[in-house]
N, C-alpha and C positions, 0 to 999 in steps of 0.2 A: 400183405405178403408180396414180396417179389420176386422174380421169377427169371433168370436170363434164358434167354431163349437162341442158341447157335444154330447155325443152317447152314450145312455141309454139300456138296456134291460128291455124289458118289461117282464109282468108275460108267455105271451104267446110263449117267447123265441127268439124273433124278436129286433131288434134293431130298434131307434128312433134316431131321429140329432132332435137337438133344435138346433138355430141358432140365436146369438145375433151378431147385426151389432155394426162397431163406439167401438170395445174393444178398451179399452187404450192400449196408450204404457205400455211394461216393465209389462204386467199383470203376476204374476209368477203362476208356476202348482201350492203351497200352496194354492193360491187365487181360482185356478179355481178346487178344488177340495172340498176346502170346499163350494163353489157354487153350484156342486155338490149333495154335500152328503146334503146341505141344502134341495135342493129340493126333495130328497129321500125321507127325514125325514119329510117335511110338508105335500107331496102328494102333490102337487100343479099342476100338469100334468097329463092328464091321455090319454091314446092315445087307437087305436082300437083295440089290442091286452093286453089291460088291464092295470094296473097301472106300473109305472117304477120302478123296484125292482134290478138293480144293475149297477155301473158305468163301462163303455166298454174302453170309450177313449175320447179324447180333442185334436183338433188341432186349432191353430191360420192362418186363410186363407189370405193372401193378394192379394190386387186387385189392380191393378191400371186401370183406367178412364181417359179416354181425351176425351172432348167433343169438334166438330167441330158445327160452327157456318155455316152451308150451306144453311139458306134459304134466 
């Protein structure tokens, strides 16, 4: 599974991770920037240190999972 991982600053100076599971393949920084600045500009977030007022950084996290069948 993957995972992008956004990290916002808020108005209080503090950093935020938003975290979207299931990114596609091959998503480029273009894509996840204007993702982004989209949600800068709508305000659609707002966290305990006040609204998100500037972009920090993005990474793409991978996971892998094996699930055993033991009962």
């Amino acid at each position: 599974m993957k995972t992008l991982q956004m990290v916002f600053q808020n108005t209080a100076g503090r950093n935020v991770s938003i975290n979207i599971p299931y990114v596609k393949d091959g998503i480029t920084t273009e894509e996840i920037r204007n993702l982004m600045q989209l949600i800068l500009a709508k305000n659609i977030f707002d966290s305990t240190g006040g609204n998100l007022v500037s972009i920090m950084g993005a990474s793409v996290i991978s996971r892998d999972v094996t699930d055993y069948a033991v009962r």
